[in-house]
C-alpha positions as CSV (number, residue, x, y, z in Angstrom):
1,X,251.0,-5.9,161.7
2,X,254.3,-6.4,159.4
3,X,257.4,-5.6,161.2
4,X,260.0,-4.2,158.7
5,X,263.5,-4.2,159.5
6,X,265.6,-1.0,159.2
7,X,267.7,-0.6,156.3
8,X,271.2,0.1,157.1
9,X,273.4,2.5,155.0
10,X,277.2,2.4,154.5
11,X,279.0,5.9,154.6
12,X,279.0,5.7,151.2
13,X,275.8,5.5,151.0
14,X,274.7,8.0,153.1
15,X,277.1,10.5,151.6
16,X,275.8,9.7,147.6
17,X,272.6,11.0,148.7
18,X,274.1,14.0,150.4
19,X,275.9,15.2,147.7
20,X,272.6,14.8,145.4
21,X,270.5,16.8,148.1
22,X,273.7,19.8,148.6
23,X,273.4,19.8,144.4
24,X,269.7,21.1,145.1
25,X,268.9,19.8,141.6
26,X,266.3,17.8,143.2
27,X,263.8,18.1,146.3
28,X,264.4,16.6,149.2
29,X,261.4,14.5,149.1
30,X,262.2,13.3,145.7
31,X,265.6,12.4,146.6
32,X,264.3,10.5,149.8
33,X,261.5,8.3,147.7
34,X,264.7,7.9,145.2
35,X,266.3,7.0,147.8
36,X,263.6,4.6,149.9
37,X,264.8,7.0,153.0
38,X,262.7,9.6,154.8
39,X,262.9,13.0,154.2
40,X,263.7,14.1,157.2
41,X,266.8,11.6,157.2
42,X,268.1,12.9,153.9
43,X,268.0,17.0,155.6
44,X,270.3,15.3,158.4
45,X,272.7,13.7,156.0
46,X,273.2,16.6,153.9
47,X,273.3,18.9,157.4
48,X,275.9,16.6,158.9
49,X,278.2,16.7,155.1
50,X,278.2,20.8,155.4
51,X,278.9,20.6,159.1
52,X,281.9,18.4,158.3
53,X,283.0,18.7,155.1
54,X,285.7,21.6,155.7
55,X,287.5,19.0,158.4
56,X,288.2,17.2,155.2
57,X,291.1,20.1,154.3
58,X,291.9,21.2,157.2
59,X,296.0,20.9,157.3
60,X,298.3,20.1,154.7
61,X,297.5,16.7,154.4
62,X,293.6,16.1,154.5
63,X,292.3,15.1,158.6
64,X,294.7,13.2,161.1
65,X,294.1,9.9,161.2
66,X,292.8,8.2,164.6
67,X,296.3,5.9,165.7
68,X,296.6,3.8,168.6
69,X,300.1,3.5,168.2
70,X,300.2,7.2,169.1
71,X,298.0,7.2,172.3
72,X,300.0,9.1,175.2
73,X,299.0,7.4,178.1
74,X,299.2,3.7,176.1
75,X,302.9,5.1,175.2
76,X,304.0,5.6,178.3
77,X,302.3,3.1,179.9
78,X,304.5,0.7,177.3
79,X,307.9,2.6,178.4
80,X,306.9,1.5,182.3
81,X,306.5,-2.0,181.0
82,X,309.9,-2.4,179.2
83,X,311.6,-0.3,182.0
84,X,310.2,-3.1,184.8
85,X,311.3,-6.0,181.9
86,X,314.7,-4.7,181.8
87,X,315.2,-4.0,185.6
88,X,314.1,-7.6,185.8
89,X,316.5,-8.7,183.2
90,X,319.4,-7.4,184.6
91,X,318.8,-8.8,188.0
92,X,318.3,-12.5,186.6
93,X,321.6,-11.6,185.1
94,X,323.6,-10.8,187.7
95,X,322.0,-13.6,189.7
96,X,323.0,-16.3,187.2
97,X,326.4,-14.5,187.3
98,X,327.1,-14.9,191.2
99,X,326.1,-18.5,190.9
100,X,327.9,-19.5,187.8
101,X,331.2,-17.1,187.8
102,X,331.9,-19.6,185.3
103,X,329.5,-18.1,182.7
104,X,331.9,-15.6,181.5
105,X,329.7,-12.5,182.8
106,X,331.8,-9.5,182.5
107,X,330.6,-8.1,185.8
């Protein structure tokens, strides 16, 4: 027995044969032996393009993009970080002033 390996198909990919099988210019099976996908494949791409293809305009500006930068919990998990930093800082400061009053420290 042959073993074939699974093709694997960008998003661009997948969504080219989406947008020929919304058209309805062509059958699904056609499209799919076009295609080299299966038929029942092509019926889920073109299912999961209407599904989703109003999130494409939803607000002004097409769909939010996924940012890190703007995670919550990572935010304020960052502000706890720099507030323990600075806490430390000032300490090591005022140490290095009592030792050294020599330093110039304004304190």
């Amino acid at each position: 027995m042959s073993e074939r390996k699974r093709k694997i198909f960008t998003g661009g990919q997948k969504a080219k044969v989406a947008l020929v099988a919304v058209r309805g210019t062509k059958t699904i099976n056609e499209i799919a032996q076009e295609h080299g996908v299966h038929p029942t494949q092509v019926s889920q791409w073109k299912k999961d393009l209407m599904d989703n293809a109003g999130s494409l305009f939803e607000g002004k500006r097409g769909p939010k993009s996924v940012n890190g930068q703007n995670d919550p919990d990572r935010l304020y998990a960052k502000i706890g970080q720099l507030n323990m930093e600075l806490d430390w800082l000032k300490k090591s400061l005022d140490s290095a002033c009592r030792r050294a009053p020599d330093l110039g420290c304004s304190r």
